[in-house]
mmJSON file of the N, C-alpha and C atoms, coordinates in Angstrom:
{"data_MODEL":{"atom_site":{
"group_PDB":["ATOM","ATOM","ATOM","ATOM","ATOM","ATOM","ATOM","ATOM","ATOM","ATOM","ATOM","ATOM","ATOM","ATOM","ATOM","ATOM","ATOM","ATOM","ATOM","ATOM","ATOM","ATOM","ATOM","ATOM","ATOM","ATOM","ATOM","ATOM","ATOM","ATOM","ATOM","ATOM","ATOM","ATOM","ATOM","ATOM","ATOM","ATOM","ATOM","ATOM","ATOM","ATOM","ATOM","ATOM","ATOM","ATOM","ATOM","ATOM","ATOM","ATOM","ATOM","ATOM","ATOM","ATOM","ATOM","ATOM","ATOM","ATOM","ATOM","ATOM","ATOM","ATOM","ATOM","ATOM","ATOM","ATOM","ATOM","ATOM","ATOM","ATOM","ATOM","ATOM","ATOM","ATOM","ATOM","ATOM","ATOM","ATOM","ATOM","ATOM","ATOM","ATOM","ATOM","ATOM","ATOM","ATOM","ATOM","ATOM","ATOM","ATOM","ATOM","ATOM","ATOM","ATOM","ATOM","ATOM","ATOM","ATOM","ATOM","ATOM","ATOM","ATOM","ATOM","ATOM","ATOM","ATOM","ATOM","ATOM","ATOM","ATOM","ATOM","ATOM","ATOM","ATOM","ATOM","ATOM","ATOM","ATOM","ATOM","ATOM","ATOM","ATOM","ATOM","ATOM","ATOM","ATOM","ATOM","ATOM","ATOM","ATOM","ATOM","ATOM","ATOM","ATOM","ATOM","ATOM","ATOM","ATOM","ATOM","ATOM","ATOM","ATOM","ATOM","ATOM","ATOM","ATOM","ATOM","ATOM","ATOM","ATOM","ATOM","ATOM","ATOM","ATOM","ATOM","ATOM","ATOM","ATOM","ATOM","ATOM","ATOM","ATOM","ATOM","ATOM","ATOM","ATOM","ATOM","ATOM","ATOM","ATOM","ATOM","ATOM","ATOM","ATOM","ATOM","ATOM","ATOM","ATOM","ATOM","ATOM","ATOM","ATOM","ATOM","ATOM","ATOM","ATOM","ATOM","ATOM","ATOM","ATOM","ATOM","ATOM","ATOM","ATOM","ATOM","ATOM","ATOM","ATOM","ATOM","ATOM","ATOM","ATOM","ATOM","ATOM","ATOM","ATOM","ATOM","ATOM","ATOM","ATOM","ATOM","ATOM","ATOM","ATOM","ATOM","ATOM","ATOM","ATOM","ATOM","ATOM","ATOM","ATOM","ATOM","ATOM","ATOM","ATOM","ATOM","ATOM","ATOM","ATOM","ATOM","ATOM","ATOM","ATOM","ATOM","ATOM","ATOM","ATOM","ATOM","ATOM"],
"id":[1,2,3,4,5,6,7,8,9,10,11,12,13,14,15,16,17,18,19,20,21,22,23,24,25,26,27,28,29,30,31,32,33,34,35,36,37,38,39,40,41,42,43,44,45,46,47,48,49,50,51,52,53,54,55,56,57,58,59,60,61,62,63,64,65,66,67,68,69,70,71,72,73,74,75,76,77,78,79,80,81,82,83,84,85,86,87,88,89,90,91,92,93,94,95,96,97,98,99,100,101,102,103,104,105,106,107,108,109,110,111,112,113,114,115,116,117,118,119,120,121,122,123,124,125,126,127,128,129,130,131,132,133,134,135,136,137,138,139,140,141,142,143,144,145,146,147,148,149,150,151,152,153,154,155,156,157,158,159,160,161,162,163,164,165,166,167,168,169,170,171,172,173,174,175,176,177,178,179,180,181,182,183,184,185,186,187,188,189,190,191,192,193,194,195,196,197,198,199,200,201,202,203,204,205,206,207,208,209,210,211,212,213,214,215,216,217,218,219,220,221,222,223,224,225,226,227,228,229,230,231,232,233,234,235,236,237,238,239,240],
"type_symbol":["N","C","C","N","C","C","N","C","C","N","C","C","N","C","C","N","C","C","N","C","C","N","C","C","N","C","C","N","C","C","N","C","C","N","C","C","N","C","C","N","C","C","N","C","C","N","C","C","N","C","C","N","C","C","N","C","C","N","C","C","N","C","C","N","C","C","N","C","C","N","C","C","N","C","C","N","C","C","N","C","C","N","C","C","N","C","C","N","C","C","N","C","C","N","C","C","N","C","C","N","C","C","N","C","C","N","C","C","N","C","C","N","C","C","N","C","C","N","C","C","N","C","C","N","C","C","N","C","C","N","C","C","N","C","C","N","C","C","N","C","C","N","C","C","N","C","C","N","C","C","N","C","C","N","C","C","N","C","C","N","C","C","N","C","C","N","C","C","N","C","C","N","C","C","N","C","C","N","C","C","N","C","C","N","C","C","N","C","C","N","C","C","N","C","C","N","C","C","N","C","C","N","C","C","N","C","C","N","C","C","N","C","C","N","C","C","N","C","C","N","C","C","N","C","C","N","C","C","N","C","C","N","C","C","N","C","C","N","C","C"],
"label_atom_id":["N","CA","C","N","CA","C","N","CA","C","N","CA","C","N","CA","C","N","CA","C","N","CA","C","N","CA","C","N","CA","C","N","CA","C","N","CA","C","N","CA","C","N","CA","C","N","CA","C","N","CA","C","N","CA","C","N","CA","C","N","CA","C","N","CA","C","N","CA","C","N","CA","C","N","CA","C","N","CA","C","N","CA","C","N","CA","C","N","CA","C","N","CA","C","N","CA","C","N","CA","C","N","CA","C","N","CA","C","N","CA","C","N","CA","C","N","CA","C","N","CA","C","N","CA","C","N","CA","C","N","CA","C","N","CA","C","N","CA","C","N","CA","C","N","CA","C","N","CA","C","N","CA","C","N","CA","C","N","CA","C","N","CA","C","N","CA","C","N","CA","C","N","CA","C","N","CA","C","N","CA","C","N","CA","C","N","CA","C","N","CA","C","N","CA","C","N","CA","C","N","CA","C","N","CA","C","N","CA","C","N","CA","C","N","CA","C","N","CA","C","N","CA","C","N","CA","C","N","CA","C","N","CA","C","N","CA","C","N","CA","C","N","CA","C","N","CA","C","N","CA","C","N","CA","C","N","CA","C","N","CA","C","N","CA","C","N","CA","C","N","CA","C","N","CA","C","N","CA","C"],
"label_alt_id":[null,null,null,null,null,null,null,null,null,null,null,null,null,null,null,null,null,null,null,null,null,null,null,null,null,null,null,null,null,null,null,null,null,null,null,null,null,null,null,null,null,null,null,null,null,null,null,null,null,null,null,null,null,null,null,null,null,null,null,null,null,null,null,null,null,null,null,null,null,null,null,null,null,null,null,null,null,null,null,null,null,null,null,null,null,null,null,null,null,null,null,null,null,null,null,null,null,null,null,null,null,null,null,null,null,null,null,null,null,null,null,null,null,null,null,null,null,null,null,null,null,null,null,null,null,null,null,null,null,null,null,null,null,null,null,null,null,null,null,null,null,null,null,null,null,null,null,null,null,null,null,null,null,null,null,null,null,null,null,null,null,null,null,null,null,null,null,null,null,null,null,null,null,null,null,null,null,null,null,null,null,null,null,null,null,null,null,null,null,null,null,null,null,null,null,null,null,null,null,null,null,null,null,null,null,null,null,null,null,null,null,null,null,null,null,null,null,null,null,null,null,null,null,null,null,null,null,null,null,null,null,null,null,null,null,null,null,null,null,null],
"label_comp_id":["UNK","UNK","UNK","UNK","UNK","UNK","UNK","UNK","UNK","UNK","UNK","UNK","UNK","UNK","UNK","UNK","UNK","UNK","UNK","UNK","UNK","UNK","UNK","UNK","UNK","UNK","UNK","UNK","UNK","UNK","UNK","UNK","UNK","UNK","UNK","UNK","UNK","UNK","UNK","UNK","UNK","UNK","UNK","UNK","UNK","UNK","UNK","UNK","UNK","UNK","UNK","UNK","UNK","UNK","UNK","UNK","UNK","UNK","UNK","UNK","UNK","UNK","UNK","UNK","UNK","UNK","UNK","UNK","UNK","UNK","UNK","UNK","UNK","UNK","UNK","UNK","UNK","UNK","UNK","UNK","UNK","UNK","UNK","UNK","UNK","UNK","UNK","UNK","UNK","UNK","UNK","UNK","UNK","UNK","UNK","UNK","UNK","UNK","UNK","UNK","UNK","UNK","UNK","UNK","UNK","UNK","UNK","UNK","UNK","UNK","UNK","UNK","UNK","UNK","UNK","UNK","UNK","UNK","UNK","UNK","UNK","UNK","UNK","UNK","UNK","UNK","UNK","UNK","UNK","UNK","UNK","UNK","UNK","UNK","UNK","UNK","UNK","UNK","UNK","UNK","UNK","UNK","UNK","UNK","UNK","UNK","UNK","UNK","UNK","UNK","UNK","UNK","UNK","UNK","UNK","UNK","UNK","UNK","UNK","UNK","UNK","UNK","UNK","UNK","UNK","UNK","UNK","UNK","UNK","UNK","UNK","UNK","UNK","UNK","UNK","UNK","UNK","UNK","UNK","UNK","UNK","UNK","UNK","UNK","UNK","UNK","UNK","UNK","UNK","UNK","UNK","UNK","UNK","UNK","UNK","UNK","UNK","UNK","UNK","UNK","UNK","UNK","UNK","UNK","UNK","UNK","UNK","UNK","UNK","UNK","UNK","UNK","UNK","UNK","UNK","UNK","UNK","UNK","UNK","UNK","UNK","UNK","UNK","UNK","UNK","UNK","UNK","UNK","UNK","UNK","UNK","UNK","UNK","UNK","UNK","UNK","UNK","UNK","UNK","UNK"],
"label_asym_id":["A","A","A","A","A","A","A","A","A","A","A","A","A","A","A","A","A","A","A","A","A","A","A","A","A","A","A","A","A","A","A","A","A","A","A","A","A","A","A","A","A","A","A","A","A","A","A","A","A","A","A","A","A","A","A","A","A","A","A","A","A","A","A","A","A","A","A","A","A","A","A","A","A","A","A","A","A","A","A","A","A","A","A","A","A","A","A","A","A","A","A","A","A","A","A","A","A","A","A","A","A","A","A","A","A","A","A","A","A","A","A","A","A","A","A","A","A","A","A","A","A","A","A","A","A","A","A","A","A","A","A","A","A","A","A","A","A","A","A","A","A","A","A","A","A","A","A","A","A","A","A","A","A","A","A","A","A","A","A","A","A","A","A","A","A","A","A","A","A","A","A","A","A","A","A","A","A","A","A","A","A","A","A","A","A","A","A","A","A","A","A","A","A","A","A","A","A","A","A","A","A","A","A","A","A","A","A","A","A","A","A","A","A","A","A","A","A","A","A","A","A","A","A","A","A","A","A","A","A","A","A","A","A","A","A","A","A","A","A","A"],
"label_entity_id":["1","1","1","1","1","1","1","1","1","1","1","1","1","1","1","1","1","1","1","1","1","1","1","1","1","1","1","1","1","1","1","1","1","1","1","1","1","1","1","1","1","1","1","1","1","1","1","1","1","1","1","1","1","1","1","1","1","1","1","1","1","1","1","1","1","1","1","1","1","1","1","1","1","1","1","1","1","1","1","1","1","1","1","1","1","1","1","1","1","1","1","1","1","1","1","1","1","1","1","1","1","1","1","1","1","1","1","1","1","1","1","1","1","1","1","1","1","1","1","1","1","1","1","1","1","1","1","1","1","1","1","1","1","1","1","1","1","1","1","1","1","1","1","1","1","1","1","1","1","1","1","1","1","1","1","1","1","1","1","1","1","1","1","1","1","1","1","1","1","1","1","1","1","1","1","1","1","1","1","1","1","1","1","1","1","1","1","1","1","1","1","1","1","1","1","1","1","1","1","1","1","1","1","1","1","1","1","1","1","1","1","1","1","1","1","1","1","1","1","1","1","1","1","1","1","1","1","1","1","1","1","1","1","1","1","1","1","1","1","1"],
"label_seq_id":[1,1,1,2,2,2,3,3,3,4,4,4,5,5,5,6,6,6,7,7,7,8,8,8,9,9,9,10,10,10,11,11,11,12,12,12,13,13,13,14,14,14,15,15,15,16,16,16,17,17,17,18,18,18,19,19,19,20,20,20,21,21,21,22,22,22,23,23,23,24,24,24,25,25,25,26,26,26,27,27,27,28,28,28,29,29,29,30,30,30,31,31,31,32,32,32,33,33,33,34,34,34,35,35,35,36,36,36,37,37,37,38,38,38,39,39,39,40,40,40,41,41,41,42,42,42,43,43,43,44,44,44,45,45,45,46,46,46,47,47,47,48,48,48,49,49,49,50,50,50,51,51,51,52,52,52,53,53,53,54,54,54,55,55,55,56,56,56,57,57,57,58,58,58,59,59,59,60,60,60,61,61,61,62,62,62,63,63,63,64,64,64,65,65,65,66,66,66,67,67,67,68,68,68,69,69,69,70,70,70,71,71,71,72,72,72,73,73,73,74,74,74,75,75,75,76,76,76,77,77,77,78,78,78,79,79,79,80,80,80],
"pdbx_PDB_ins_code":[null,null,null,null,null,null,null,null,null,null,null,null,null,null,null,null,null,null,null,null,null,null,null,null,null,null,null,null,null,null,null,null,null,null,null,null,null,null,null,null,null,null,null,null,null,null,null,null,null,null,null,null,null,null,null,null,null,null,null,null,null,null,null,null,null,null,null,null,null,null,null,null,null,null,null,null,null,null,null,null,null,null,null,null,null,null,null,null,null,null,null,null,null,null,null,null,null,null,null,null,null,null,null,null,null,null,null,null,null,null,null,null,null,null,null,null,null,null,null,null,null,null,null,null,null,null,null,null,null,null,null,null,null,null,null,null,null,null,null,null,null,null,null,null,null,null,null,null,null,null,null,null,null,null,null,null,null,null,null,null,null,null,null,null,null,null,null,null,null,null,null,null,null,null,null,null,null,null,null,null,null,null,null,null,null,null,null,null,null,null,null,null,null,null,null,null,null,null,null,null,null,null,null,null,null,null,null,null,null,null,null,null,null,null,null,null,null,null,null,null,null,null,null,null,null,null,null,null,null,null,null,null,null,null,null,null,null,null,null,null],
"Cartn_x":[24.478,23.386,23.474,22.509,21.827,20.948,21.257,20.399,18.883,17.497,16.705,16.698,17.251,16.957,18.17,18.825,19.945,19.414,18.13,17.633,16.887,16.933,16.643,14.745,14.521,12.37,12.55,11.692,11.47,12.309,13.426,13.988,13.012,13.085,12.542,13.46,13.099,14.346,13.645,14.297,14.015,14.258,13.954,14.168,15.169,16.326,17.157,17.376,17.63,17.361,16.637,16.46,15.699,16.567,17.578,18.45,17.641,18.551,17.781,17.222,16.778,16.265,14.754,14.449,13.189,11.827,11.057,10.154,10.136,11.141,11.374,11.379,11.905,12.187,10.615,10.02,9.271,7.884,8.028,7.323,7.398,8.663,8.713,8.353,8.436,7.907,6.711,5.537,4.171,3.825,4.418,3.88,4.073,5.082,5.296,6.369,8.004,8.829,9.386,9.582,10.078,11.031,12.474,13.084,12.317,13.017,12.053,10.968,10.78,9.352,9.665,8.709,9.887,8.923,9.72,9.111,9.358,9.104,9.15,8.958,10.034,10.009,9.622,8.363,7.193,7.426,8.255,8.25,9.358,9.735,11.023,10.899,10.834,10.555,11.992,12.48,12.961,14.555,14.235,15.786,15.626,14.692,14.935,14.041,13.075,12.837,11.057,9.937,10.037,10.283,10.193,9.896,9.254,8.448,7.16,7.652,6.624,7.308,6.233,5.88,4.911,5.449,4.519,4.884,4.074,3.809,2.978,1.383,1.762,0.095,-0.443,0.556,-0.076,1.17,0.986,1.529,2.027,3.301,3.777,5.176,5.149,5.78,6.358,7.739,8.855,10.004,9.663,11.054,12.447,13.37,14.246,14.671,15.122,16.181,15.267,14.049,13.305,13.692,14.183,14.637,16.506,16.957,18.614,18.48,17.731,18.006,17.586,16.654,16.656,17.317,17.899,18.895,18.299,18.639,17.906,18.693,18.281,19.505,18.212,19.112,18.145,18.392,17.165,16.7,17.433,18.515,19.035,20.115,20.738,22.137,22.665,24.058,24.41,25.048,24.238,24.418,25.381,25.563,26.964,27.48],
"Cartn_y":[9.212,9.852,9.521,9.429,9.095,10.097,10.132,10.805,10.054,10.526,9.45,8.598,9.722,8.892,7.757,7.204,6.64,4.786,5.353,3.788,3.021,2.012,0.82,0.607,0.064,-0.609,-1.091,-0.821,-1.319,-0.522,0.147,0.724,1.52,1.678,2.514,3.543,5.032,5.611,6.786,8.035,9.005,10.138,11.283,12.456,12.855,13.797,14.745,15.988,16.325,17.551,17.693,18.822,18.91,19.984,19.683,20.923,21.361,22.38,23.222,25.017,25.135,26.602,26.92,28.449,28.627,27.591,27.447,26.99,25.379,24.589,23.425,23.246,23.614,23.42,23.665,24.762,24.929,23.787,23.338,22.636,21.09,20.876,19.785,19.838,20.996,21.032,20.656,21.294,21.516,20.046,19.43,17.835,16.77,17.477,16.799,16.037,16.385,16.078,17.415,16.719,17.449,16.66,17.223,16.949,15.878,14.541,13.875,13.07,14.051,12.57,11.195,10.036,8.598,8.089,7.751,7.345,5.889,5.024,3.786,3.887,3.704,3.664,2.383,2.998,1.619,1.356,2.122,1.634,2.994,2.102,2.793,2.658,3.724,3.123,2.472,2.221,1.193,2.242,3.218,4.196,4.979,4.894,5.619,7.236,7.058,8.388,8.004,8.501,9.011,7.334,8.333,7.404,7.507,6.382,6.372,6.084,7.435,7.005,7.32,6.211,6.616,7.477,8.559,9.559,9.995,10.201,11.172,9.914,8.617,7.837,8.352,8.951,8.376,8.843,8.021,7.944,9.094,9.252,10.738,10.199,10.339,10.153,11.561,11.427,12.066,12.296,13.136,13.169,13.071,12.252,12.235,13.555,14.62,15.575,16.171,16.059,15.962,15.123,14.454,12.758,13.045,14.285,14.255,15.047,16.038,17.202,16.649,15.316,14.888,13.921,14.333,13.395,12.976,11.59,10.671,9.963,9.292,7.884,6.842,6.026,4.459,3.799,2.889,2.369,1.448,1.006,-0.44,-0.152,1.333,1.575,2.771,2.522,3.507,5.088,5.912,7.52,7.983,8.532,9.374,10.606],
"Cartn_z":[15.425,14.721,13.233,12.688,11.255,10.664,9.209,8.881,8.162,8.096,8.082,6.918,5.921,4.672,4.36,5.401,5.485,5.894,6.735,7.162,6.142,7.27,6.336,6.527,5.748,6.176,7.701,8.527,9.388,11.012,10.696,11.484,12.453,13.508,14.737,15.213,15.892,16.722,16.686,17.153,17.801,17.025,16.554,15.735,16.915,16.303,17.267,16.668,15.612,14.739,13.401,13.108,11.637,11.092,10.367,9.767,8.598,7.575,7.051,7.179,6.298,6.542,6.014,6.249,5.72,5.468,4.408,4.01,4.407,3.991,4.011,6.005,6.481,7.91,8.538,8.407,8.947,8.257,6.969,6.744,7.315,7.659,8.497,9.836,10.408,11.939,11.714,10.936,10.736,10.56,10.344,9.779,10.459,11.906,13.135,13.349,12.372,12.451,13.659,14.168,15.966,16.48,17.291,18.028,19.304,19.009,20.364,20.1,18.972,18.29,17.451,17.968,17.497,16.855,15.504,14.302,13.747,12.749,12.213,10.757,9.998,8.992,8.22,7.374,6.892,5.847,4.446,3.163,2.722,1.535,0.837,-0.265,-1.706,-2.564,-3.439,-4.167,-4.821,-5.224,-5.295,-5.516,-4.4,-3.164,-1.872,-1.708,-2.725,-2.829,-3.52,-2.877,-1.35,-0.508,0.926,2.311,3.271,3.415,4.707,5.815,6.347,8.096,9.284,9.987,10.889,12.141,12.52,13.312,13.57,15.339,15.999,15.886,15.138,14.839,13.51,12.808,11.465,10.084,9.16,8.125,7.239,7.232,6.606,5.552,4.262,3.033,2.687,2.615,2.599,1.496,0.672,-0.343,0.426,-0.632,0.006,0.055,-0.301,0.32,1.43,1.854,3.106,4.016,3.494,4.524,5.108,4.01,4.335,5.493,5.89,6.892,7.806,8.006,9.653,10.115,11.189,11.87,13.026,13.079,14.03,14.823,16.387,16.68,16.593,15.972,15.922,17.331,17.378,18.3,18.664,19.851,20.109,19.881,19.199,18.661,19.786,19.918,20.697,20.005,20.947,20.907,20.554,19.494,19.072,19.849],
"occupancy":[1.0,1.0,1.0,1.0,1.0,1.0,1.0,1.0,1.0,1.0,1.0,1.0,1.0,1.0,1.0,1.0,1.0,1.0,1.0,1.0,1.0,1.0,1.0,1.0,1.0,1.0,1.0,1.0,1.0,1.0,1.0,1.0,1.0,1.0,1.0,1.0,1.0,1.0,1.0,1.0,1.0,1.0,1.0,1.0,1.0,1.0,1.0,1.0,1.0,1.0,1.0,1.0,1.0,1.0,1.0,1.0,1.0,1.0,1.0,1.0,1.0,1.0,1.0,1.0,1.0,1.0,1.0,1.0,1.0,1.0,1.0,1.0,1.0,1.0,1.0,1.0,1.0,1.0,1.0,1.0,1.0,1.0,1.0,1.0,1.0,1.0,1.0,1.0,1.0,1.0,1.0,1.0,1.0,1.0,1.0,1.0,1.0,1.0,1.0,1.0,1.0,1.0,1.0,1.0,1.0,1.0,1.0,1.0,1.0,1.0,1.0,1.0,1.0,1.0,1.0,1.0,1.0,1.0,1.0,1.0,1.0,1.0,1.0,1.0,1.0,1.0,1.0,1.0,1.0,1.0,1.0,1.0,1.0,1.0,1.0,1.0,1.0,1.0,1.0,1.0,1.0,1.0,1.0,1.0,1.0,1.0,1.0,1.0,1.0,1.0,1.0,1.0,1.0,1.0,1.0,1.0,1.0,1.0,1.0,1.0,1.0,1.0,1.0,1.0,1.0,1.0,1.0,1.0,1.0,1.0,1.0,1.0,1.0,1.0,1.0,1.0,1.0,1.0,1.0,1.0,1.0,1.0,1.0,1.0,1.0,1.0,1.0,1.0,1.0,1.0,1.0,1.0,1.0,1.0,1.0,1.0,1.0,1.0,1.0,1.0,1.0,1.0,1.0,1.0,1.0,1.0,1.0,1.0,1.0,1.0,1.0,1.0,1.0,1.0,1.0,1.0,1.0,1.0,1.0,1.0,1.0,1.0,1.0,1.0,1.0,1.0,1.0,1.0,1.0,1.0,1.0,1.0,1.0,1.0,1.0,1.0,1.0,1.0,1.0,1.0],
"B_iso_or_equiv":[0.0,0.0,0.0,0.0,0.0,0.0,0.0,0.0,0.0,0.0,0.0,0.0,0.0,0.0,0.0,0.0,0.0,0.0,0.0,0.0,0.0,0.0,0.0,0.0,0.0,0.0,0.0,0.0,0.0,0.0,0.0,0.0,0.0,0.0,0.0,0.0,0.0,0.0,0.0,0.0,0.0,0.0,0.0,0.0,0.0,0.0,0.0,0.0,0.0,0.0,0.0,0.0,0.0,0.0,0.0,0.0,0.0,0.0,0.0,0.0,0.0,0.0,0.0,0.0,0.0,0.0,0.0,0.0,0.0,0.0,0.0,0.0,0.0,0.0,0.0,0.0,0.0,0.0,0.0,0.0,0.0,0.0,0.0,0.0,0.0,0.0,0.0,0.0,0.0,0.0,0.0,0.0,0.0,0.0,0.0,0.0,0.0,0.0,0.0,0.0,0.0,0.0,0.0,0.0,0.0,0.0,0.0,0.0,0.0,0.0,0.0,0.0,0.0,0.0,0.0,0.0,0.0,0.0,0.0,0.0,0.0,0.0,0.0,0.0,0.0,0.0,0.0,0.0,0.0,0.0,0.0,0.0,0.0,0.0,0.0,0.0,0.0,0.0,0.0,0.0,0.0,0.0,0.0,0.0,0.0,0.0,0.0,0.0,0.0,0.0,0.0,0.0,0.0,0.0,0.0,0.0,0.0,0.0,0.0,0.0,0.0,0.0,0.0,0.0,0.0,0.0,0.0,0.0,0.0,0.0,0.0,0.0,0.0,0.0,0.0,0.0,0.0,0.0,0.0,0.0,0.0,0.0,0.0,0.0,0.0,0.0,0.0,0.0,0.0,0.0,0.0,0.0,0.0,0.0,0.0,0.0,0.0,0.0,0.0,0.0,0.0,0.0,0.0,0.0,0.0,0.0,0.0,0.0,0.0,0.0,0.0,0.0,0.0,0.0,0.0,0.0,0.0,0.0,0.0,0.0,0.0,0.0,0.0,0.0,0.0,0.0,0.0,0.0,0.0,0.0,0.0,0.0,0.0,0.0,0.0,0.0,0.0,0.0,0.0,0.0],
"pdbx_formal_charge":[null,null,null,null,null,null,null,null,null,null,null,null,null,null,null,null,null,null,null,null,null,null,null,null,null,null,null,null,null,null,null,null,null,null,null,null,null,null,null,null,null,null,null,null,null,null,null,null,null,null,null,null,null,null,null,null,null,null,null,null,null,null,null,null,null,null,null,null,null,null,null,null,null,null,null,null,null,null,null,null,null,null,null,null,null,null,null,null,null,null,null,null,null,null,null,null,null,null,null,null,null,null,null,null,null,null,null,null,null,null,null,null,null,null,null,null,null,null,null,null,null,null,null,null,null,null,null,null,null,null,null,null,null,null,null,null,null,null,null,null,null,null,null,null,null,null,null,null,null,null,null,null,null,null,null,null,null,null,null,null,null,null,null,null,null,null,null,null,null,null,null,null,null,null,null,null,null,null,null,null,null,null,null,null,null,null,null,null,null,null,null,null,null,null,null,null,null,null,null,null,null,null,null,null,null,null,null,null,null,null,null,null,null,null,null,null,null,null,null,null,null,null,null,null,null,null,null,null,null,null,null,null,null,null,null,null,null,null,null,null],
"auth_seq_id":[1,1,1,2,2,2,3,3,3,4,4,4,5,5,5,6,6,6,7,7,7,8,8,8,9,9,9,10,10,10,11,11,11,12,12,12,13,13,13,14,14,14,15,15,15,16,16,16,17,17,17,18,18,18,19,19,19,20,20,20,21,21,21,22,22,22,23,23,23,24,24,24,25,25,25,26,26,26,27,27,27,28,28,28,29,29,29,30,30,30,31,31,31,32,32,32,33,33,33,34,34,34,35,35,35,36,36,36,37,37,37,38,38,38,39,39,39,40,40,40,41,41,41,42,42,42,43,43,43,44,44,44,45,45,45,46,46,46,47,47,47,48,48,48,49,49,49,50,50,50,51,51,51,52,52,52,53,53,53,54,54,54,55,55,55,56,56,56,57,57,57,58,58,58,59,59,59,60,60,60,61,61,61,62,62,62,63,63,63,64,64,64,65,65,65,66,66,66,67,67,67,68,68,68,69,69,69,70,70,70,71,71,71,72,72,72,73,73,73,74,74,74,75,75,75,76,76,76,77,77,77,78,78,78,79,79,79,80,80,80],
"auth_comp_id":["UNK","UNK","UNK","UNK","UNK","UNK","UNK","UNK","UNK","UNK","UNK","UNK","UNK","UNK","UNK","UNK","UNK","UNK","UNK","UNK","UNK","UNK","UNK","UNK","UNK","UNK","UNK","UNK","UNK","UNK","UNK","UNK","UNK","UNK","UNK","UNK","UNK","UNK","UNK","UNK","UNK","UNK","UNK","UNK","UNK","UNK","UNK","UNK","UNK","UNK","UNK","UNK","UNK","UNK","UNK","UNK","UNK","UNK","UNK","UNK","UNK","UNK","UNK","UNK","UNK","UNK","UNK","UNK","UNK","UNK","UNK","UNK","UNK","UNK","UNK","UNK","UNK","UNK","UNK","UNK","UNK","UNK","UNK","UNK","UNK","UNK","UNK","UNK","UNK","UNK","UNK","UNK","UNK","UNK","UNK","UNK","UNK","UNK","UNK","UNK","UNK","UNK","UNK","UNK","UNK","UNK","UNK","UNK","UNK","UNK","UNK","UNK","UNK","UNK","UNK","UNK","UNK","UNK","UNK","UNK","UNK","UNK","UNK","UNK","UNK","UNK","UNK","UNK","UNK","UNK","UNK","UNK","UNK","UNK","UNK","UNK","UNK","UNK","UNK","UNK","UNK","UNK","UNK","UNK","UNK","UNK","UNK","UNK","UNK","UNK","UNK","UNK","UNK","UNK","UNK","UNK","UNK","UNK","UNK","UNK","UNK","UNK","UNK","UNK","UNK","UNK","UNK","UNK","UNK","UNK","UNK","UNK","UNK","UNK","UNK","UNK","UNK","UNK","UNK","UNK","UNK","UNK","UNK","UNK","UNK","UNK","UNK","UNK","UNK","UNK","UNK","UNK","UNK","UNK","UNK","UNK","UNK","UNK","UNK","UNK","UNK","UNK","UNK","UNK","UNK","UNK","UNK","UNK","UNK","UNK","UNK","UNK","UNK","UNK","UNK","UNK","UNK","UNK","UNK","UNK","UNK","UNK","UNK","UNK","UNK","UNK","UNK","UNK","UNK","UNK","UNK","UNK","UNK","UNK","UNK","UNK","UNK","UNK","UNK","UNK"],
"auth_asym_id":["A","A","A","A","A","A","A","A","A","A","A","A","A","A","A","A","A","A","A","A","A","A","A","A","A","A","A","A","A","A","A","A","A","A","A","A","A","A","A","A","A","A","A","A","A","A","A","A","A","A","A","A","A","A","A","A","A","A","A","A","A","A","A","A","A","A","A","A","A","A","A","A","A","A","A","A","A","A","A","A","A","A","A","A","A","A","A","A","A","A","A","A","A","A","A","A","A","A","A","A","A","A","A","A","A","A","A","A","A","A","A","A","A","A","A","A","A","A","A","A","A","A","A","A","A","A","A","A","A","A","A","A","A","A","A","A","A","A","A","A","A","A","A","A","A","A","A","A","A","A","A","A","A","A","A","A","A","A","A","A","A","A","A","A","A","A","A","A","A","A","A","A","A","A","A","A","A","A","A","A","A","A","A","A","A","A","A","A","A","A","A","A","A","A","A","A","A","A","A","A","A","A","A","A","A","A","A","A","A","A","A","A","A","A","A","A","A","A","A","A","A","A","A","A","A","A","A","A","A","A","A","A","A","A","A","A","A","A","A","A"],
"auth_atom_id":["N","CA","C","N","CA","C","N","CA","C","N","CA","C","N","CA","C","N","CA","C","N","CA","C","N","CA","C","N","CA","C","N","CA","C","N","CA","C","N","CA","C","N","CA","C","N","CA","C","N","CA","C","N","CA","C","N","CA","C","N","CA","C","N","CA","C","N","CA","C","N","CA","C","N","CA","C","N","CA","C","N","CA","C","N","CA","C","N","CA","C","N","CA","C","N","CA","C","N","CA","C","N","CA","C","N","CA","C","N","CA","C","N","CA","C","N","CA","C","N","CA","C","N","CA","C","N","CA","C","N","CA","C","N","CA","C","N","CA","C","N","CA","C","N","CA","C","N","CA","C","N","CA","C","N","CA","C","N","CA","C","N","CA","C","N","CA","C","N","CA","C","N","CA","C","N","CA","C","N","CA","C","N","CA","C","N","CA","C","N","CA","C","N","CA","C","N","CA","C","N","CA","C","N","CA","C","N","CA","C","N","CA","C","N","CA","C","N","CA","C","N","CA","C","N","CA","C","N","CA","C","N","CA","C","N","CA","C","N","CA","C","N","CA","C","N","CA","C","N","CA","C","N","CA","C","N","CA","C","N","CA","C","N","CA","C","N","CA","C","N","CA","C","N","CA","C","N","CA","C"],
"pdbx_PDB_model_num":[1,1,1,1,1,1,1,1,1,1,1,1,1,1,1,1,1,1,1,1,1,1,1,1,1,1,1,1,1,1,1,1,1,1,1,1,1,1,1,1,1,1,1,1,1,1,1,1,1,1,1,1,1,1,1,1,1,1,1,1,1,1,1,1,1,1,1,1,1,1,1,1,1,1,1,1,1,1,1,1,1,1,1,1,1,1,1,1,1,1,1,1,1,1,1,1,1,1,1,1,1,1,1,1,1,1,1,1,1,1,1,1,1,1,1,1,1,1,1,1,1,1,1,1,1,1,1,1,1,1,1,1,1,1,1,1,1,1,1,1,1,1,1,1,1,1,1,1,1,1,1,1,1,1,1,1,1,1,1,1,1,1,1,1,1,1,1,1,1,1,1,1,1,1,1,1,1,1,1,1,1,1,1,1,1,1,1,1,1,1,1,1,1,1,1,1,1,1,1,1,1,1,1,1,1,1,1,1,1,1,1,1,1,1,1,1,1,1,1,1,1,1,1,1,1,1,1,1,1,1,1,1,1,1,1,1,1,1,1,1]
}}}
């Protein structure tokens, strides 16, 4: 497992948790970061902050400390 803001452009893979609390957590559910839902990361900006990531069919840009609390497994890599 990875956390998202850890990948690279172009990476593919699967959400597995959304850590966190309160406001921030629930604002990531709402926007369709969900356990299970598989995303592709489209652009990074230049110090990592924010990051685009397609999900659910459409385009969602992410501060990074938004990007530290979800943990993901990438695609083609084996399961921790």
């Amino acid at each position: 497992m990875k956390k998202l803001v850890e990948l690279e452009v172009g990476t593919s893979g699967v959400i597995v948790r959304v850590m966190g609390e309160g406001k921030v957590r629930r604002r990531l559910f709402d926007m369709g970061v969900t356990p299970r839902a598989s995303f592709f990361v489209r652009k990074k900006a230049p110090l990592g902050d924010p990051i685009e990531i397609t999900i659910r069919g459409y385009e969602l840009t992410l501060r990074k400390e938004e990007a530290e609390l979800v943990m993901v497994n990438v695609e083609g890599e084996e399961n921790d």
